[in-house]
BALOLO-802162 format. One record per residue (C-alpha): x, y, z; residue in one letter. Coordinates in steps of 0.1 Angstrom, whole numbers, padded with zeros to 4 digits, always signed. Layout:
BEGIN
XYZa/...
% end
This chain:
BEGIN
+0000+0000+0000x/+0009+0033-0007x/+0000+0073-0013x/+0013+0094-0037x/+0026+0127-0029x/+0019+0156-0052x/+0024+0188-0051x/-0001+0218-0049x/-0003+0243-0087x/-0017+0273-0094x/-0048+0275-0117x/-0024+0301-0143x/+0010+0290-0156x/+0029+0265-0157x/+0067+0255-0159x/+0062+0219-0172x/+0086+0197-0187x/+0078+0160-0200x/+0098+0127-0196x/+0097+0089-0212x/+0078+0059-0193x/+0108+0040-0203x/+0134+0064-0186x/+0153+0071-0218x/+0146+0109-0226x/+0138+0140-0200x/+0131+0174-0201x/+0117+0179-0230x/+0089+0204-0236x/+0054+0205-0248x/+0061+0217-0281x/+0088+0189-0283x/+0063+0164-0274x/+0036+0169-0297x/+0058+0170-0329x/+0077+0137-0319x/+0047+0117-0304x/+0069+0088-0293x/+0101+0094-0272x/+0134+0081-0289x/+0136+0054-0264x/+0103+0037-0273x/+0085+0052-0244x/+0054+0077-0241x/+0058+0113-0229x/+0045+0119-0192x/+0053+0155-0171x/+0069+0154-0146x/+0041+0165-0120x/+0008+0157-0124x/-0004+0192-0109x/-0031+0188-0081x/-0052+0217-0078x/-0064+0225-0043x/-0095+0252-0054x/-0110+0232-0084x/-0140+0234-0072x/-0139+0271-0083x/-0142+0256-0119x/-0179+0245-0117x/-0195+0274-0135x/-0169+0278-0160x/-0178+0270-0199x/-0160+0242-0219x/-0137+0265-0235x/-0127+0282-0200x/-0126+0249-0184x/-0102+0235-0212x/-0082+0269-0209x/-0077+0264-0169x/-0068+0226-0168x/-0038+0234-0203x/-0027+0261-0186x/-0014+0235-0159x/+0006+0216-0184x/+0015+0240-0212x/+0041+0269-0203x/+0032+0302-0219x/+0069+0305-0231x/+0053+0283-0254x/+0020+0294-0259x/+0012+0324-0248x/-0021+0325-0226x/-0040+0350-0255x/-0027+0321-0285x/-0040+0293-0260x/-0075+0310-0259x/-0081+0317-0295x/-0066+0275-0302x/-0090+0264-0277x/-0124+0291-0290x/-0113+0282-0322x/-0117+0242-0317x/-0144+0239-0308x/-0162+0268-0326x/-0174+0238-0350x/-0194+0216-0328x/-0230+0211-0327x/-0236+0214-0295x/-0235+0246-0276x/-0218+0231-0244x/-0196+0207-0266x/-0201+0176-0243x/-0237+0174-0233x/-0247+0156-0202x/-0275+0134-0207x/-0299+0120-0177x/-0306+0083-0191x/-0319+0062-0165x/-0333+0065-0128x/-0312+0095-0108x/-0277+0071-0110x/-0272+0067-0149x/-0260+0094-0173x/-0241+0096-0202x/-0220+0119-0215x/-0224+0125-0252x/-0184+0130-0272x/-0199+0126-0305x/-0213+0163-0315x/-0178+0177-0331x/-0173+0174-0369x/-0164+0138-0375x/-0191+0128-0352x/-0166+0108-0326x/-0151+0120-0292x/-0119+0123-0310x/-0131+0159-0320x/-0131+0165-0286x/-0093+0158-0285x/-0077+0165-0318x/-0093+0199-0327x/-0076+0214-0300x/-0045+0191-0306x/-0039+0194-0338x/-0036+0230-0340x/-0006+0232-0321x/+0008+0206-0342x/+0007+0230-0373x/+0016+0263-0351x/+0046+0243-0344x/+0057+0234-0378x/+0049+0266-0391x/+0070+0286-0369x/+0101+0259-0358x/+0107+0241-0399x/+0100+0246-0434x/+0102+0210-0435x/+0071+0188-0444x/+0060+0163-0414x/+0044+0133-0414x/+0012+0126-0393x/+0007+0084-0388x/-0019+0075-0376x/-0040+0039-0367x/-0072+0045-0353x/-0105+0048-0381x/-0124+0076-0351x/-0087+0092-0348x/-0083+0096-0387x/-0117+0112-0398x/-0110+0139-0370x/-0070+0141-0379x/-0081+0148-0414x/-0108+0171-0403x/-0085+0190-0383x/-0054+0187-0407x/-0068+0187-0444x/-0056+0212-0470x/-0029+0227-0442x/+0008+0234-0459x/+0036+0218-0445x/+0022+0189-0434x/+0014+0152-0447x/-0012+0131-0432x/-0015+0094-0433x/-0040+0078-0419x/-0037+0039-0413x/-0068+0019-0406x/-0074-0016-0410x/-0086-0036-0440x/-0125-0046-0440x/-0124-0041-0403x/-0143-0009-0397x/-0177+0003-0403x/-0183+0015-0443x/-0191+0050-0430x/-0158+0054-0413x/-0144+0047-0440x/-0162+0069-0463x/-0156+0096-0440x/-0114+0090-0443x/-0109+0081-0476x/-0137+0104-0495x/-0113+0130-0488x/-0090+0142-0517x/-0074+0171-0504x/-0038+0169-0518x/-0018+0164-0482x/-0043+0132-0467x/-0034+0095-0470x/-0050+0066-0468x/-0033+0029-0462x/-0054+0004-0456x/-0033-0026-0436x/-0042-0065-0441x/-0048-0070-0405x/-0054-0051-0370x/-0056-0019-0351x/-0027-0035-0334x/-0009-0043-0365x/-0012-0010-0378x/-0001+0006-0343x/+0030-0014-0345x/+0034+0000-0380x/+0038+0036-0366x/+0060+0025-0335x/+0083+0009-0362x/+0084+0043-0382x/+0094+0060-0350x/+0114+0037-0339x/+0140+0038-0372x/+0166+0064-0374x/+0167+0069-0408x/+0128+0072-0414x/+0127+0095-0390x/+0155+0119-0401x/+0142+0117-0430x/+0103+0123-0426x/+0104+0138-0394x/+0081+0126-0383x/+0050+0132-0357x/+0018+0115-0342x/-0014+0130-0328x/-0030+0096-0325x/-0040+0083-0287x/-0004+0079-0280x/+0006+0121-0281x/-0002+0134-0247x/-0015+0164-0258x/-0049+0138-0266x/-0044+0125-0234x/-0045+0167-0218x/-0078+0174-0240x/-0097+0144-0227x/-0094+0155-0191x/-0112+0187-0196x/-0146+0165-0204x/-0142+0144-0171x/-0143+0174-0149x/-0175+0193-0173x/-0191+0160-0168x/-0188+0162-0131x/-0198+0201-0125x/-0232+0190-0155x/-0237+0163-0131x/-0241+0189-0105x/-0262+0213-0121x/-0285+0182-0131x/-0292+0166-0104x/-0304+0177-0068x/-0288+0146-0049x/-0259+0157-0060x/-0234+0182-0052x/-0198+0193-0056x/-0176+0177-0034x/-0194+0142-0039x/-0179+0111-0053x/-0189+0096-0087x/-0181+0065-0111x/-0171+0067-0149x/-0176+0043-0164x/-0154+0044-0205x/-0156+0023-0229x/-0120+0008-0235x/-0097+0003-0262x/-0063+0020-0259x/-0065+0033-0228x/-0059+0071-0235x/-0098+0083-0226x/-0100+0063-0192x/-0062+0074-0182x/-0071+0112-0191x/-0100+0098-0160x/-0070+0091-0136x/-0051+0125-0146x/-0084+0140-0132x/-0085+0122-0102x/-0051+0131-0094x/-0053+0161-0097x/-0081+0164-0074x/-0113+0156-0089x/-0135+0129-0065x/-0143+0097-0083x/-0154+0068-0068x/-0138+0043-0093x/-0130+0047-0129x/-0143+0016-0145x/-0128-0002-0176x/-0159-0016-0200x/-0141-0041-0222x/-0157-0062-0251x/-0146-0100-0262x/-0109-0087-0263x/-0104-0083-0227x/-0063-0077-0221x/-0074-0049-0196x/-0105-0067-0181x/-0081-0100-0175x/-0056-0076-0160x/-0075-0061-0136x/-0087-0097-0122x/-0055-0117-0123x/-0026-0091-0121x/-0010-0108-0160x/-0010-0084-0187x/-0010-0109-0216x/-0024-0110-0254x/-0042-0147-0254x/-0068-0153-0278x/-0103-0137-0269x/-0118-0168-0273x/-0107-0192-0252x/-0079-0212-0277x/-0104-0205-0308x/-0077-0186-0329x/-0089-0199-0361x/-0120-0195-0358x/-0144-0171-0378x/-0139-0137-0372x/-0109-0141-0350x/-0072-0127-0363x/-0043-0150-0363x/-0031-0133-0334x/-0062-0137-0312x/-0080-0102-0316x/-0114-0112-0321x/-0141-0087-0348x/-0165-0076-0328x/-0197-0051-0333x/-0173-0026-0313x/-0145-0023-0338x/-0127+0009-0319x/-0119-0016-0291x/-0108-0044-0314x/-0074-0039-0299x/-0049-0063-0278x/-0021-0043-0266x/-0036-0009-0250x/-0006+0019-0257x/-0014+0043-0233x/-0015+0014-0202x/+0021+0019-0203x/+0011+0053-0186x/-0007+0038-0160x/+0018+0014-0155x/+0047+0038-0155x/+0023+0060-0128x/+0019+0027-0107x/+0056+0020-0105x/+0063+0054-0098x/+0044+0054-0067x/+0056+0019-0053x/+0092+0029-0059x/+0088+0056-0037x/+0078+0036-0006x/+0115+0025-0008x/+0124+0057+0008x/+0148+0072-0016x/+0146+0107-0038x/+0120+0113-0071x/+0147+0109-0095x/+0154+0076-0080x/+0116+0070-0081x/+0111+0079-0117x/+0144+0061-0129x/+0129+0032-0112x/+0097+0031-0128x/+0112+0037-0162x/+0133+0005-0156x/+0105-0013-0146x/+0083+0001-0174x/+0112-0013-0196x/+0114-0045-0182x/+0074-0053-0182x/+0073-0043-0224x/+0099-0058-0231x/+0086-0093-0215x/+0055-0082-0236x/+0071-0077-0269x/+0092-0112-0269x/+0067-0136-0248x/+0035-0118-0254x/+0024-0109-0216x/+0042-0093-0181x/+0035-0101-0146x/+0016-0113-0123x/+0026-0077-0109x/+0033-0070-0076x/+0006-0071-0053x/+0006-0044-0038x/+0008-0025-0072x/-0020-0043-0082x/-0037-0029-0045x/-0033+0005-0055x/-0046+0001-0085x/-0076-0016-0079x/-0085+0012-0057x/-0093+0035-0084x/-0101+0012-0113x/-0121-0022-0116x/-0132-0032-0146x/-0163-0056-0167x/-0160-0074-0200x/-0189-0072-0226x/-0198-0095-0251x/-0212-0089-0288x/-0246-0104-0274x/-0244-0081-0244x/-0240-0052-0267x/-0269-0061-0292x/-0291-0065-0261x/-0281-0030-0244x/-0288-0014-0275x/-0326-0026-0275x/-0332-0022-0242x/-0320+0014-0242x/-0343+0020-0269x/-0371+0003-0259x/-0369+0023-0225x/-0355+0058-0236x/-0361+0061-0271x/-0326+0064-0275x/-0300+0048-0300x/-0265+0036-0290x/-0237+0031-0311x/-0220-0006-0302x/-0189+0012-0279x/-0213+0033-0261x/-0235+0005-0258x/-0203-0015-0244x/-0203+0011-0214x/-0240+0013-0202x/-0240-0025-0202x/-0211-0020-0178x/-0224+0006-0160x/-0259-0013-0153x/-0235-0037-0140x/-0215-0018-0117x/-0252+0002-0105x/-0260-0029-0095x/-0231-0042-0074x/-0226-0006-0057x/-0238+0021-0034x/-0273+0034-0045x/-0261+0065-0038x/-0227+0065-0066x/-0240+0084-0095x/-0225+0069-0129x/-0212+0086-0159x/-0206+0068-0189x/-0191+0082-0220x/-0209+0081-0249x/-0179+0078-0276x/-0195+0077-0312x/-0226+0088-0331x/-0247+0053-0337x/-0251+0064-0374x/-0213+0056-0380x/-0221+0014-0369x/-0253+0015-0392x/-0247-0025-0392x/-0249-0032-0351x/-0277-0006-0347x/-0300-0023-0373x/-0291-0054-0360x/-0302-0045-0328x/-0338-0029-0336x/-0347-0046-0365x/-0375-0063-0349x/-0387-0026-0333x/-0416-0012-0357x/-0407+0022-0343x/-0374+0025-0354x/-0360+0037-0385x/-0325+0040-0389x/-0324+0067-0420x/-0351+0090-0403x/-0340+0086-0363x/-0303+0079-0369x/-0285+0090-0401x/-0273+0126-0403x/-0277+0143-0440x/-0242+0145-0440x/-0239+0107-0442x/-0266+0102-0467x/-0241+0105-0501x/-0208+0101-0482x/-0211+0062-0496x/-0217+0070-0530x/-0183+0094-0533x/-0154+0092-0548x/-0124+0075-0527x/-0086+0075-0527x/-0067+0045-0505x/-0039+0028-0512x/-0039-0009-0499x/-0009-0028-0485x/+0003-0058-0466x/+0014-0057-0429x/+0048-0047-0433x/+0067-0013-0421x/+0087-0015-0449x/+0059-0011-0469x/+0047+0015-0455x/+0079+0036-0450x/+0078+0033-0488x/+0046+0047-0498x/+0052+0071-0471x/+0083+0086-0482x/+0074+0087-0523x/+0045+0102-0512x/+0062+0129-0493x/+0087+0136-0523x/+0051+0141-0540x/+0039+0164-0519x/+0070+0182-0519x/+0077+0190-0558x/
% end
């Protein structure tokens, strides 16, 4: 057992600089740590101090944009940006959402559910809420610090519509959006590859999300490619994602507030996130540590359960989702199962080197000794654990007291395709109201969780994506319900034609190579 000892920070300014969770690179700054992505050494960029802000509660009738300014200013010098820049970045971002207060808060069921809806920026995912105010720096940056053209890799579908929003038709930068072959939904495709603006990609991997993740940590992690692109990420590994998703978890708290009368600032509550990476439930722990009161941040899984497994048996390891059924229908070589939540289709979470890094950080310090000590520690461990992962395919068990610590602020429940199908009736059938198969994944789990705690712990689950992008798992779900109808109820007019236009992708084979290829003659395109 053990406490971690932070340090109090003003609500204005900050003097932050970031390291790697594999101890290999420190000091660098936020500007650094955008462009690169992924440290040198392999790692993922964490500051230094996680801030913890004593008066937060001061926060609750700020708007979105003045929340997002407050919790930035924590982590982004204005050496770098200045506090006037910030502003206009963040007013500017989020200028193009639907919704008025960007991230509504919706009451869903009895006084303990609610969900909190991500989907209302441009792309219709929550990864507008992240990479409109992300990506701007990103092409700030390169504007002012190279002439040079950068490269933007990416591996998530949600993350590349809302890259390309963010990033199409800007000079000086290249965008390539990896995604993989025939495993997302047609719209999310149409929405990434229907756009021809000279400076966006396509590549379209034979495989996983995990394959085409480990295409872009192979791409960082060559020398040569990256002199030679210079290359960046805003995917779910750059923390500046990471810094945008912890704005929502504290609106969501101070709309819980205003919504309900049982409820009041200074209260507990559970969130309950729909899982695949890890970046949107760790953003979760960066607000809890720096001072926000929730009860337990719980990890909804579907049929590939790494993190779900984790939590109950203290082994991080990639086994087949399917109990030995590798060859089975629908289930890649490599165990990572299709399922009607594609966005979580994923085996090896990035960002839970984070968590981990965080958790060794903390255990190294009840050894007594100084923070560098701590943090060289925890890098070394960090090290040792992904290493173990990337030879023998799993780490651990994990110390138990680790494991303690961490169970005291996460738990998690696994979801099946079934289980998903039946949450999305049942939510309709009750509320009128249509799920998309990930958001679906998460009020399954939070019914769950309602039932096995206090009557008294409100819930918040995150709503991540518009149903009409997972047409196929939506109709699947109501197609027996006379009232619904999925091009009236669900489908946007933007999506109506998006099938029906033209679309540029190039297709390849799971290989780096490959890919370092087409990146770089594309790049010597883009550059003549």
């Amino acid at each position: 057992m053990y406490q971690y000892q932070e340090t109090a920070s003003p609500n204005h300014t900050a003097s932050q600089s970031y390291l790697s969770t594999r101890g290999g690179d420190y000091g660098f700054s936020f500007e650094t740590v955008v462009l690169k992505g992924l440290a040198a050494d392999g790692g993922l960029f964490l500051p230094h101090q996680i801030p913890r802000v004593e008066n937060w509660q001061e926060w609750k009738d700020l708007s979105y944009t003045e929340l997002a300014f407050r919790i930035f200013s924590l982590y982004i010098s204005t050496d770098e940006i200045p506090s006037d820049d910030l502003k206009a970045i963040i007013e500017r971002s989020y200028s193009t959402f639907r919704a008025d207060d960007v991230a509504p808060l919706t009451h869903l069921q009895d006084d303990n559910l609610y969900l909190l809806e991500l989907f209302h920026g441009p792309s219709y995912s929550f990864k507008d809420c992240v990479l409109q105010p992300a990506v701007d720096p990103v092409q700030s940056s390169l504007a002012y610090s190279s002439p040079r053209r950068s490269t933007i890799p990416w591996k998530s579908v949600r993350t590349g519509s809302a890259a390309i929003y963010g990033l199409r038709g800007k000079k000086d930068v290249s965008v390539f959006i990896l995604h993989p072959k025939d495993r997302v939904s047609p719209i999310q495709e149409a929405q990434m590859t229907t756009v021809l603006d000279a400076n966006v990609h396509n590549i379209a991997v034979t495989g996983t999300f995990d394959d085409c993740q480990d295409i872009v940590k192979a791409l960082f992690g060559d020398p040569d490619t990256n002199d030679t692109l210079k290359l960046g990420a805003v995917n779910s590994i750059n923390f500046s994602r990471i810094l945008a998703q912890i704005v929502y978890y504290f609106y969501a708290y101070f709309s819980l507030a205003r919504k309900s009368s049982s409820f009041k600032v200074g209260d507990k509550v559970r969130f309950v996130t729909p899982t695949g990476n890890f970046g949107n439930i760790l953003a979760g722990y960066l607000a809890t540590r720096m001072g926000l009161p929730a009860d337990k941040l719980v990890v909804a899984t579907n049929e590939n359960d790494i993190l779900y497994r984790f939590w109950k048996t203290g082994r991080y390891e990639k086994k087949p989702a399917t109990n030995g059924e590798a060859n089975a229908e629908h289930v890649h070589s490599d165990g990572c199962k299709e399922t009607l939540s594609p966005a979580m289709d994923i085996l090896v979470s990035s960002n839970f080197e984070r968590l981990m890094w965080f958790l060794a950080e903390g255990f190294a310090s009840t050894l007594g000794m100084d923070e560098q000590f701590n943090k060289k520690q925890a890098g070394q461990e960090v090290t040792t654990w992904y290493n173990s992962l990337k030879t023998s395919g799993g780490f651990g068990p994990v110390h138990q007291d680790i494991m303690e610590t961490g169970r005291q602020t996460f738990e998690s429940e696994r979801v099946s395709d079934e289980e998903t199908l039946e949450t999305i009736k049942s939510c309709y059938s009750r509320n009128s109201y249509v799920l998309d198969p990930h958001t679906a994944v998460g009020i399954a789990a939070a019914t769950r969780s309602i039932a096995g705690s206090s009557a008294n712990v409100k819930h918040i689950s995150l709503s991540t994506a518009h149903p009409a992008k997972f047409s196929g798992a939506v109709e699947a779900a109501l197609k027996d319900d006379p009232k619904f109808n999925f091009n009236e109820q669900v489908l946007p007019d933007e999506f109506k034609d998006l099938l029906q236009m033209e679309k540029r992708v190039t297709f390849v084979e799971n290989s780096w190579e490959t890919v370092r290829e087409i990146v770089k003659k594309q790049v010597e395109s883009d550059l003549s």
